[in-house]
N, CA, C and O atoms as CSV, one atom per row, in Angstrom:
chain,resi,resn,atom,element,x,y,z
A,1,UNK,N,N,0.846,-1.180,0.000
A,1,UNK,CA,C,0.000,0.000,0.000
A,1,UNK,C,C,0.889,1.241,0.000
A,1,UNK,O,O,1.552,1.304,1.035
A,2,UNK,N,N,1.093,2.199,-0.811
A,2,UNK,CA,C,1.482,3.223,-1.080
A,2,UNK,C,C,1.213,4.518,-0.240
A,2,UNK,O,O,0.267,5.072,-0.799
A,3,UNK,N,N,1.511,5.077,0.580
A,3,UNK,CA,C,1.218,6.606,1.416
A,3,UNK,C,C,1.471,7.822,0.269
A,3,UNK,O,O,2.537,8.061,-0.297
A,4,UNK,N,N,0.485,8.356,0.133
A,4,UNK,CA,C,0.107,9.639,-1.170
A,4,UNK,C,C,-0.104,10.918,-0.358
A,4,UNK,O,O,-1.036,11.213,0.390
A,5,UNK,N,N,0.969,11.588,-0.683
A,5,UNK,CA,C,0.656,13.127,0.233
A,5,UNK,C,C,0.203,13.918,-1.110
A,5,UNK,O,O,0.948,13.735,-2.073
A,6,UNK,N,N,-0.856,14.728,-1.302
A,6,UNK,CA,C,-1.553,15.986,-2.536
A,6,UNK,C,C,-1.020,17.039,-1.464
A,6,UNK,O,O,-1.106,17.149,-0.241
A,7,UNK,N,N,-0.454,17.729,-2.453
A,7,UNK,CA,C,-0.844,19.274,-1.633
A,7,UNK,C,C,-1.483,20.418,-3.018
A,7,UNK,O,O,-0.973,20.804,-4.070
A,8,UNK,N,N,-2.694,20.643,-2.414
A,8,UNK,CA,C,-2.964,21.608,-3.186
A,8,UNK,C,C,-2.822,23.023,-3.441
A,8,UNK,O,O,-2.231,23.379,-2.421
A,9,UNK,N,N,-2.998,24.163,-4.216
A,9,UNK,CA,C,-2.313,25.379,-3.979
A,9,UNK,C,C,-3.314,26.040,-4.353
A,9,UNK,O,O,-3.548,27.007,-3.627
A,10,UNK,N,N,-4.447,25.802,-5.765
A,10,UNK,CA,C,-4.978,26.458,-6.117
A,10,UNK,C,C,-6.459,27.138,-5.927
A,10,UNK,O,O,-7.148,26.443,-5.181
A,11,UNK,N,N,-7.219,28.465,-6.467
A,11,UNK,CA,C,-8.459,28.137,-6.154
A,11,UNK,C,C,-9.573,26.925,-6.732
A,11,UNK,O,O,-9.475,26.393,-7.838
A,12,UNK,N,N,-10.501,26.668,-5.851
A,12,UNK,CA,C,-11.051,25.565,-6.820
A,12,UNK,C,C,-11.577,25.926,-7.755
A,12,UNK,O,O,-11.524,25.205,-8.751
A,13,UNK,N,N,-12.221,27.058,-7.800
A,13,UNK,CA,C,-12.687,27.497,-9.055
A,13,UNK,C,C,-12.156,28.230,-9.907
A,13,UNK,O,O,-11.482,29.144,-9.432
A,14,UNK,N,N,-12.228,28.146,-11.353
A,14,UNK,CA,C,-11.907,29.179,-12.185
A,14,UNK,C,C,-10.075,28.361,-12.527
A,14,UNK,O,O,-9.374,29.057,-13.262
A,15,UNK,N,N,-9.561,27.306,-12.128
A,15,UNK,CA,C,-8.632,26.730,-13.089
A,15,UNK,C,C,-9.419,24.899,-12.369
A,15,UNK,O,O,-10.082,24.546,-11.393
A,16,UNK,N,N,-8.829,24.276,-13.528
A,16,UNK,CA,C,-9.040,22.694,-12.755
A,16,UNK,C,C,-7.994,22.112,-11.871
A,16,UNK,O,O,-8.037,20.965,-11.425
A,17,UNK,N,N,-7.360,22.695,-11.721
A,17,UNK,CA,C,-6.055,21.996,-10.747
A,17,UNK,C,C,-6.187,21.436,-9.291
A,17,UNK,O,O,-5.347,20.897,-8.570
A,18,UNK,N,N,-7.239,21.672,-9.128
A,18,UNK,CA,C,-7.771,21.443,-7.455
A,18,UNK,C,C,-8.753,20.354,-7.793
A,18,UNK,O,O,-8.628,19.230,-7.308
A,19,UNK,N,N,-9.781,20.686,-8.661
A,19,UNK,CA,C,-10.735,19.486,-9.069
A,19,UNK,C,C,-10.058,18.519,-9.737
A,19,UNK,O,O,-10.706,17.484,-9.895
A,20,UNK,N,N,-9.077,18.529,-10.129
A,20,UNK,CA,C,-8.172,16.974,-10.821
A,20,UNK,C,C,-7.619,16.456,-9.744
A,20,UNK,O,O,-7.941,15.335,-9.351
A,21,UNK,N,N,-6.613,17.290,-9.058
A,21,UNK,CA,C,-5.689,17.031,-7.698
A,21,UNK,C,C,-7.222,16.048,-6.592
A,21,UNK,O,O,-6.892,15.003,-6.032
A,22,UNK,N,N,-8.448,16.460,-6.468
A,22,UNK,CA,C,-9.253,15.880,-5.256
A,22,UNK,C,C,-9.534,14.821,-6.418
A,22,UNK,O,O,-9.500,13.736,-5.837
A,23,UNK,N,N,-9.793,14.597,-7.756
A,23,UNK,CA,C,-10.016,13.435,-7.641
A,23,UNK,C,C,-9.170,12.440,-8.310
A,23,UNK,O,O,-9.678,11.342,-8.535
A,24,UNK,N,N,-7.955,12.659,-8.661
A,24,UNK,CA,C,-7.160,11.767,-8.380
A,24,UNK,C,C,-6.881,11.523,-6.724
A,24,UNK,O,O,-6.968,10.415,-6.197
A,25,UNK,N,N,-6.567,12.635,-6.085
A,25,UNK,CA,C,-6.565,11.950,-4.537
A,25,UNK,C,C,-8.065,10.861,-4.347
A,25,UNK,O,O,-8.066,9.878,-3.607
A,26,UNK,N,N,-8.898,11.170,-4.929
A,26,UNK,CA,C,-9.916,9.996,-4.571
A,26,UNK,C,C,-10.006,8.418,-5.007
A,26,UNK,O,O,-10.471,7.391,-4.512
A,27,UNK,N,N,-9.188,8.850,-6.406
A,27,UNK,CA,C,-8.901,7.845,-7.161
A,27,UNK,C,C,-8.223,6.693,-6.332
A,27,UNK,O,O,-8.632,5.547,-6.143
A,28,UNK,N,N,-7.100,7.295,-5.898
A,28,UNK,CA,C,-5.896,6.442,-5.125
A,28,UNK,C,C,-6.776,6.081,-4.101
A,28,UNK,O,O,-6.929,4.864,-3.987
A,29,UNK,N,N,-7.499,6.901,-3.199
A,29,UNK,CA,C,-8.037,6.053,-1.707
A,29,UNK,C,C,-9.147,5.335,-2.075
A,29,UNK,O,O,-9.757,4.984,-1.065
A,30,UNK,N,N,-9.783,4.884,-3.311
A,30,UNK,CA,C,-10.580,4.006,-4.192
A,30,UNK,C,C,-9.773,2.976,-4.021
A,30,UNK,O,O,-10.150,1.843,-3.722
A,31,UNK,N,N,-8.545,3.350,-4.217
A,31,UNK,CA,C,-7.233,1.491,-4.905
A,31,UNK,C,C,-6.950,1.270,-3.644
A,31,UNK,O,O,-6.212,0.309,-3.429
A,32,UNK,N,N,-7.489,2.154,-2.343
A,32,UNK,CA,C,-6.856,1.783,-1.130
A,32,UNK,C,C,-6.223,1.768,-0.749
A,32,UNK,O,O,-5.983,1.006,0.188
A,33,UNK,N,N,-5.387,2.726,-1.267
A,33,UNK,CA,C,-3.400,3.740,-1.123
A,33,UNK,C,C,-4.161,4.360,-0.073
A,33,UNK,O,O,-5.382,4.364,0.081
A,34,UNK,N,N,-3.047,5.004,0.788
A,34,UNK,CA,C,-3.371,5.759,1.743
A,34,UNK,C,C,-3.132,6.733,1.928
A,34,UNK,O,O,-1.974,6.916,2.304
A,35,UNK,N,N,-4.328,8.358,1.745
A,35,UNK,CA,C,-4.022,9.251,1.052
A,35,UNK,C,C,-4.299,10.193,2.228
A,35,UNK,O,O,-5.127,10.177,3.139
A,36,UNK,N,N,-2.995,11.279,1.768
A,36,UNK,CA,C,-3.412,12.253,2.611
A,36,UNK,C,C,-3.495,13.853,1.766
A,36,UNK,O,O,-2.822,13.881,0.736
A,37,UNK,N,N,-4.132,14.949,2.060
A,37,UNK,CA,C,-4.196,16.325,1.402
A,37,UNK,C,C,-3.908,17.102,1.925
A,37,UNK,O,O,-4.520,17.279,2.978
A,38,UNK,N,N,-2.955,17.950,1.614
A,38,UNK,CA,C,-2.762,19.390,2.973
A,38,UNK,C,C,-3.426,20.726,1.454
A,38,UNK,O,O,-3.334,20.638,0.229
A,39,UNK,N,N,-3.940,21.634,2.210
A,39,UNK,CA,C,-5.128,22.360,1.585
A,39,UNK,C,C,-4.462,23.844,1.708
A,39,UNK,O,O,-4.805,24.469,2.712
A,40,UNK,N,N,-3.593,24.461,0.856
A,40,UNK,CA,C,-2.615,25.994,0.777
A,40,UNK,C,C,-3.790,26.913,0.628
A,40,UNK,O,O,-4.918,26.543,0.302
A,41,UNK,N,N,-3.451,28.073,0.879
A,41,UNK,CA,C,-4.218,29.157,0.172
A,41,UNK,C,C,-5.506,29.296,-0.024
A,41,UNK,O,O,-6.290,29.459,0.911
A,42,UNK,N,N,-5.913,29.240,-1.442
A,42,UNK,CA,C,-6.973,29.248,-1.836
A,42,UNK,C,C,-8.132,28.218,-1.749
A,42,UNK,O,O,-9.338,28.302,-1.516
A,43,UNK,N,N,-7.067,26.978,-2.097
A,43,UNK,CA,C,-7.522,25.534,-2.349
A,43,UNK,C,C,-8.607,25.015,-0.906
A,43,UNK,O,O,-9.539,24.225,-0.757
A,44,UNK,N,N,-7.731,26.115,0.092
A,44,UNK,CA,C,-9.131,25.680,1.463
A,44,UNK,C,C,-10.649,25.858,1.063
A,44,UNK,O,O,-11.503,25.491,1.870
A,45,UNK,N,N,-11.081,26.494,-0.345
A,45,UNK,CA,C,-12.440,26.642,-0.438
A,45,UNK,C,C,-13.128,25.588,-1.056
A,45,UNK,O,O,-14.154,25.686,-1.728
A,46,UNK,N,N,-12.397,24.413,-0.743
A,46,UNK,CA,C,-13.134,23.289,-1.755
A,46,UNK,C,C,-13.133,22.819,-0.169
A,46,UNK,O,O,-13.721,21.745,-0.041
A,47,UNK,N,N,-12.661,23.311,0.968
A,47,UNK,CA,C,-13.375,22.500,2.086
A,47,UNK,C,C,-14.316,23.270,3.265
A,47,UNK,O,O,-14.599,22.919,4.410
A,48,UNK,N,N,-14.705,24.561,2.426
A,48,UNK,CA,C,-15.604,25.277,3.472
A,48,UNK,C,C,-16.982,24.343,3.385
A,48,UNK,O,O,-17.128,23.514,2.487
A,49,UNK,N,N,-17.855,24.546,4.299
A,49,UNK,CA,C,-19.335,24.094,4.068
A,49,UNK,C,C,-20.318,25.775,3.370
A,49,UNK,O,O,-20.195,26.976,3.611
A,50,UNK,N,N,-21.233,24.957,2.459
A,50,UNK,CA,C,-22.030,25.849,1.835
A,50,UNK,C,C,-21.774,25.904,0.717
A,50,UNK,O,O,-22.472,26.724,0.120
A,51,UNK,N,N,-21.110,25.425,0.160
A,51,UNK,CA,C,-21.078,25.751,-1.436
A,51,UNK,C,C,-22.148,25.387,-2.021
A,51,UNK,O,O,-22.929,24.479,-1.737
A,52,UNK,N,N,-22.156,26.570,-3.338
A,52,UNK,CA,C,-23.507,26.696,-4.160
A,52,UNK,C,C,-22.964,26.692,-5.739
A,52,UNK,O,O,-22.402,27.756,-5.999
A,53,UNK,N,N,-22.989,25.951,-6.619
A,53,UNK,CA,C,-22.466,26.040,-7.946
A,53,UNK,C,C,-23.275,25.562,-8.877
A,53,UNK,O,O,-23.792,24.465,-8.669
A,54,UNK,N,N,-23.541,26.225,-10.017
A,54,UNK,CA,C,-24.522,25.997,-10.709
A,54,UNK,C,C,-24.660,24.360,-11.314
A,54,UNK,O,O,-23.626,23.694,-11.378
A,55,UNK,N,N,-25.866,23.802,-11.714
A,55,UNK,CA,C,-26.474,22.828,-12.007
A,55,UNK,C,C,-25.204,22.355,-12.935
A,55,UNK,O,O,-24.676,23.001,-13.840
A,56,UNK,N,N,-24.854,21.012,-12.445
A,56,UNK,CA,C,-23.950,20.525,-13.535
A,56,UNK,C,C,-22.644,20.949,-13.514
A,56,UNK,O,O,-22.170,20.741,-14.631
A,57,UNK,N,N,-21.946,21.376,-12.877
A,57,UNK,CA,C,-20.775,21.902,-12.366
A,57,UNK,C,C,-20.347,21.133,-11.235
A,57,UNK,O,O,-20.979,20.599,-10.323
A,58,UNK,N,N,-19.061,21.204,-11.523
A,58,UNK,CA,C,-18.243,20.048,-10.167
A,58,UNK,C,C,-18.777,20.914,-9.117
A,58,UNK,O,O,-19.666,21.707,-9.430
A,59,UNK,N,N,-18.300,20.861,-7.767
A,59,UNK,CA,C,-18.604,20.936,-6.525
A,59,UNK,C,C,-17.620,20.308,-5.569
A,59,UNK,O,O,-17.744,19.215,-5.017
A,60,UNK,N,N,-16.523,21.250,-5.447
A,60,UNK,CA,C,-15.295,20.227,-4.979
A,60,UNK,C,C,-15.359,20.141,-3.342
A,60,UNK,O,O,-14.477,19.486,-2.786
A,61,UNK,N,N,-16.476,20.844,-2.466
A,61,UNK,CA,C,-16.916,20.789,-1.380
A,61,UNK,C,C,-17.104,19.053,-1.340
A,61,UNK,O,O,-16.344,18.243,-0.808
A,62,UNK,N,N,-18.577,18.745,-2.204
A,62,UNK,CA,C,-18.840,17.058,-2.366
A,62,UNK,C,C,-17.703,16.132,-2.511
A,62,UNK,O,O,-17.632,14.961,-2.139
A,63,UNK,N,N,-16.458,17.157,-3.369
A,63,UNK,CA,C,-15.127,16.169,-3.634
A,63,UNK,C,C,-14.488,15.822,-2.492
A,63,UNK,O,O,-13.760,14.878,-2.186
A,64,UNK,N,N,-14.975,16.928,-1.829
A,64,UNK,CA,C,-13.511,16.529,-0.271
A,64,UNK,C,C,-14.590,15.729,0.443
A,64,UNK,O,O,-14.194,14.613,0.780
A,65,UNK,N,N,-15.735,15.982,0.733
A,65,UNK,CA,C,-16.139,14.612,1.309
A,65,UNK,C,C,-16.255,13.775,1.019
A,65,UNK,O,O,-16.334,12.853,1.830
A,66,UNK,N,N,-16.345,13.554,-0.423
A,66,UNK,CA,C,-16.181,11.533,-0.670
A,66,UNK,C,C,-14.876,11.325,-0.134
A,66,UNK,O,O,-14.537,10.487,0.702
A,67,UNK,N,N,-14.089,12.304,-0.793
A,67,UNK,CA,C,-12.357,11.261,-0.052
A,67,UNK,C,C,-11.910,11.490,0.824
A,67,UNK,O,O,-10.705,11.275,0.955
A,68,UNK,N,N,-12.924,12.226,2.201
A,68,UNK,CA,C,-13.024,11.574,3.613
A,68,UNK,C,C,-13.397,10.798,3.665
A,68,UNK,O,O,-12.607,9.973,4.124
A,69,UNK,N,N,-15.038,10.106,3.266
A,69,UNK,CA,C,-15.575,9.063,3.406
A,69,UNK,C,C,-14.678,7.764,2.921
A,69,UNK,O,O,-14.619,6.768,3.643
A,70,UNK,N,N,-14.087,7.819,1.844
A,70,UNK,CA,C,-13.175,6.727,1.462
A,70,UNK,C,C,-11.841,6.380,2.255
A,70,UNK,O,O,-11.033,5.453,2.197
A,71,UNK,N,N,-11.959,7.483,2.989
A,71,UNK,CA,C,-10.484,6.990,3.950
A,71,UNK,C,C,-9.316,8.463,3.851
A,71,UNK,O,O,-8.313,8.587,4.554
A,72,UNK,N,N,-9.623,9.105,3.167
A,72,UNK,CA,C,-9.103,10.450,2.922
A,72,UNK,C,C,-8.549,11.210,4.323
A,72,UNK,O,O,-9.289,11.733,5.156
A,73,UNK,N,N,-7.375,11.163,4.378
A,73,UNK,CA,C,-7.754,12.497,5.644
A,73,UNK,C,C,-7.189,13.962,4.673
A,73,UNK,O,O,-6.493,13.780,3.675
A,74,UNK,N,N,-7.535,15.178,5.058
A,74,UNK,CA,C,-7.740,16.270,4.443
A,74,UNK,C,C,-7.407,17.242,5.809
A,74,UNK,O,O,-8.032,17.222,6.869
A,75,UNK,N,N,-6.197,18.125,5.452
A,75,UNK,CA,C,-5.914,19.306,6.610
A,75,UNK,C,C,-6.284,20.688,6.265
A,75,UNK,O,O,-6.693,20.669,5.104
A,76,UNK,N,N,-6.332,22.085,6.834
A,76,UNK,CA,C,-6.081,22.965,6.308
A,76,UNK,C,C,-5.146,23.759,6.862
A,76,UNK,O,O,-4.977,23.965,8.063
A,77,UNK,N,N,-4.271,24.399,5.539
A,77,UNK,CA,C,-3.494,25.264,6.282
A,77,UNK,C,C,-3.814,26.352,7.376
A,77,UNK,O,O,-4.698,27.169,7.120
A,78,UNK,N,N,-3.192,26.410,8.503
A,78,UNK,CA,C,-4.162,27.112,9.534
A,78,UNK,C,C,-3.833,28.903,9.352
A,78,UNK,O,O,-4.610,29.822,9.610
A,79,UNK,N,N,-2.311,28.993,8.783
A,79,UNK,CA,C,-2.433,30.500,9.070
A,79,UNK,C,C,-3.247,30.492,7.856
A,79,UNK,O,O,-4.150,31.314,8.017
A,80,UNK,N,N,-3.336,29.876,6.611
A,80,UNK,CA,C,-3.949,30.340,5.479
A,80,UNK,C,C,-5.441,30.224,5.721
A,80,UNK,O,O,-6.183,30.521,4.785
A,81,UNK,N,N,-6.039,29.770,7.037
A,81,UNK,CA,C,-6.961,29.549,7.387
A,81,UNK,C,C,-7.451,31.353,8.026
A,81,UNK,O,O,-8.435,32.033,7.737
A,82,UNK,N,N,-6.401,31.618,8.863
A,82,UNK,CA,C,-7.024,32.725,9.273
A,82,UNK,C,C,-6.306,34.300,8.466
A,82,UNK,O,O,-6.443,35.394,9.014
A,83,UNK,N,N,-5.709,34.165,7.385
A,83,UNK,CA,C,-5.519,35.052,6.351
A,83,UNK,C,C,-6.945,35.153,5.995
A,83,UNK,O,O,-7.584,36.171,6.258
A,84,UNK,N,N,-7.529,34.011,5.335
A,84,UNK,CA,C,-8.558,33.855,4.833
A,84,UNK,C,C,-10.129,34.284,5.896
A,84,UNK,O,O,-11.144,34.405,5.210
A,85,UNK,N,N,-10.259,34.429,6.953
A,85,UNK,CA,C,-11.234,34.464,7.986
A,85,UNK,C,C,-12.214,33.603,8.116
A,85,UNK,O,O,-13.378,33.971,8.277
A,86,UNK,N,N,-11.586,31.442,8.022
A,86,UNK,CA,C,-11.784,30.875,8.135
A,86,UNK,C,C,-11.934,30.386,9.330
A,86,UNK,O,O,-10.914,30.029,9.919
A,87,UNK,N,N,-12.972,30.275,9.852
A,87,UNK,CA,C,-13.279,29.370,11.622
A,87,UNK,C,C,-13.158,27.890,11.056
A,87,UNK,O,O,-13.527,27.460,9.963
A,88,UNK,N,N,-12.565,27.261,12.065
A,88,UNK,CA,C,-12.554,25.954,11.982
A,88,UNK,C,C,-14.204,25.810,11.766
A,88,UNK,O,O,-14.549,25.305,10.698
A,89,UNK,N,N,-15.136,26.172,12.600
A,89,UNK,CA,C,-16.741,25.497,12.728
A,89,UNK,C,C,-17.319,25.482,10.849
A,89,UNK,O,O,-18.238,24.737,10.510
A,90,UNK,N,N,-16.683,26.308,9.942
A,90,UNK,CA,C,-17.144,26.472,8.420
A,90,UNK,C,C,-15.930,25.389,7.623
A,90,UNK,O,O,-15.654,25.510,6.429
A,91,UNK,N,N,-15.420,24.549,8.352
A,91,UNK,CA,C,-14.948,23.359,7.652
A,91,UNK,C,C,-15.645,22.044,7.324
A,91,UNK,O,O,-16.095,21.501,8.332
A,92,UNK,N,N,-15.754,21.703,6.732
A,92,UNK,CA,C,-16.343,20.310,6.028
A,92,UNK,C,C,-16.140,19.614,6.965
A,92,UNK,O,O,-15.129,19.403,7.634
A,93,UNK,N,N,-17.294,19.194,7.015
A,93,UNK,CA,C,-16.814,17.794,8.609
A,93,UNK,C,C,-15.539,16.547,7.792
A,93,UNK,O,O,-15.759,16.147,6.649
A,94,UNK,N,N,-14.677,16.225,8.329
A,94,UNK,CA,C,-13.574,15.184,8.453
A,94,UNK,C,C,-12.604,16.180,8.301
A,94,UNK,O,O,-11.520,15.880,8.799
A,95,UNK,N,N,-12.680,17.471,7.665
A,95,UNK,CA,C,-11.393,18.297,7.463
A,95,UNK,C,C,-11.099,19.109,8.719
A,95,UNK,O,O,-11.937,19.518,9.524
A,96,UNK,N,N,-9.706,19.285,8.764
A,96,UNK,CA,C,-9.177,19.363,10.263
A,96,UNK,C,C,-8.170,20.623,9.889
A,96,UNK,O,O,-7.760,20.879,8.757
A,97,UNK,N,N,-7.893,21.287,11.002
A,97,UNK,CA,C,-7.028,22.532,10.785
A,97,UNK,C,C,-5.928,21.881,10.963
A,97,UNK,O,O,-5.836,20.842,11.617
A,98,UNK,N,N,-4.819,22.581,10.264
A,98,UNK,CA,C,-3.524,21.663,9.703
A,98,UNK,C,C,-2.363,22.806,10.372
A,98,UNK,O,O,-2.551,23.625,11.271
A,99,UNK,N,N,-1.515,22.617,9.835
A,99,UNK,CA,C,-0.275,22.899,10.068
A,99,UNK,C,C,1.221,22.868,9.771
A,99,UNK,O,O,1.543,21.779,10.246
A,100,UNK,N,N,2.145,23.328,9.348
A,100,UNK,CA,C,3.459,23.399,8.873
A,100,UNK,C,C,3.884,22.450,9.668
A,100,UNK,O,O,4.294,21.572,8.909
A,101,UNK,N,N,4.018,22.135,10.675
A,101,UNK,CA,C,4.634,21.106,11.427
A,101,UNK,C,C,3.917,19.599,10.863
A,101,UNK,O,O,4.520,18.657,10.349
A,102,UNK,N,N,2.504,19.709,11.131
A,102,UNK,CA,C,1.827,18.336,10.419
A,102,UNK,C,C,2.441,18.015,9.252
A,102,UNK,O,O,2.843,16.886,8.970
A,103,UNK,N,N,2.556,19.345,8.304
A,103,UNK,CA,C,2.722,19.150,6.790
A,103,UNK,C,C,4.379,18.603,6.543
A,103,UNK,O,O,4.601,18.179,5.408
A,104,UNK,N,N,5.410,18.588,7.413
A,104,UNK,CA,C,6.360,18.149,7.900
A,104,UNK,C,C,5.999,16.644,7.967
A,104,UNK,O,O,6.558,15.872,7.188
A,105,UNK,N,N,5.014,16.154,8.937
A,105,UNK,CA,C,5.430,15.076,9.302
A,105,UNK,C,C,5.058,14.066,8.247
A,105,UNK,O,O,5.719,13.062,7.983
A,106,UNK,N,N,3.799,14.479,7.605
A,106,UNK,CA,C,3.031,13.809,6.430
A,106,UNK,C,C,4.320,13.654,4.994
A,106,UNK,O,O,4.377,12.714,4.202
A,107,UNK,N,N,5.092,14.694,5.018
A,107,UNK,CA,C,6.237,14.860,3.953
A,107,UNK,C,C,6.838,13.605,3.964
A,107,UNK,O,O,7.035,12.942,2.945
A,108,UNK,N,N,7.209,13.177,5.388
A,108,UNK,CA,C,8.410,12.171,6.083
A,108,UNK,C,C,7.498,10.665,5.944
A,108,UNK,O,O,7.939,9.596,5.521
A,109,UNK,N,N,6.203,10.932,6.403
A,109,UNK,CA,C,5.669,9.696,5.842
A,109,UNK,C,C,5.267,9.230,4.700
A,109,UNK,O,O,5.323,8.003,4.617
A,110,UNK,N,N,4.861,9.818,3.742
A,110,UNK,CA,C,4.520,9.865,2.351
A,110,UNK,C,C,5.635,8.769,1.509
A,110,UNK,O,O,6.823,9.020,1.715
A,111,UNK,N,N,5.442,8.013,0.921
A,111,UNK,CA,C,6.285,7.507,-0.504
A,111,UNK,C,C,6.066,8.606,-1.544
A,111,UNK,O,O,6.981,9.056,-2.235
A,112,UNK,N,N,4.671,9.048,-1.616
A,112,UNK,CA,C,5.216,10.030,-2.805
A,112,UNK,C,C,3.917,11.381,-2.571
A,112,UNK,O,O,2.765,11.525,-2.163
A,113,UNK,N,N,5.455,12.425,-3.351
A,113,UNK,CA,C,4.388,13.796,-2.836
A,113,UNK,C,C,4.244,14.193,-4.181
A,113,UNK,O,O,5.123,14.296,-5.037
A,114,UNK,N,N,2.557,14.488,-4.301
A,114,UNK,CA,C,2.078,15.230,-5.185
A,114,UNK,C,C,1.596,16.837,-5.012
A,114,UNK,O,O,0.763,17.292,-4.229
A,115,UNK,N,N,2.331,17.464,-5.918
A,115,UNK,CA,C,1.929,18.985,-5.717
A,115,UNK,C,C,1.235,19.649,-6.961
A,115,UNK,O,O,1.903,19.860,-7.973
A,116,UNK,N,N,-0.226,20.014,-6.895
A,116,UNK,CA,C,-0.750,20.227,-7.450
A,116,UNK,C,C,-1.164,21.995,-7.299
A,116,UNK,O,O,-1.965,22.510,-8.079
């Protein structure tokens, strides 16, 4: 079984780099690799709660919770958390406030890091 660190950078909307990055990360915790996501910048808005996007449009809110539900764990960067005027309570339930030190340790465990 393979350990998969994503780190994402981008916003989710308006390029695909965040919606490919969550679902290839979903892909892998599908094959039952063991995946982890640390969430930079912008990319934390695919794990606020409330998203609204028109009919037929991804929804990368729904993305980060399937690949919790599949085994996903998902962090957010915390100062980029409160740059942003993110409360932990407007996070997607399984997503967890993260950290440079976490994002350290996940580096050290990982076989392979993807930066998206």
């Amino acid at each position: 079984m393979a350990r998969i660190l994503f780190a994402l950078h981008d916003p989710p909307y308006g390029t695909e780099r965040v919606y490919n990055g969550l679902r290839w990360a979903l892909q892998m915790a599908k094959a039952d690799e063991e995946v982890r996501v640390f969430l930079f910048g912008d990319a934390l808005a695919s794990a606020v709660t409330g998203q609204s996007v028109p009919n037929g449009y991804y929804n990368t809110g729904k993305q980060t919770t399937s690949l919790v539900r599949a085994g996903g764990v998902v962090g957010a960067c915390s100062s980029c958390m409160d740059a942003r005027g993110i409360t932990d309570d407007r996070l997607l339930e399984g997503v967890h406030r993260s950290s440079m030190a976490e994002l350290g340790e996940w580096t050290l465990w990982a076989d392979k890091v993807i930066n998206v």
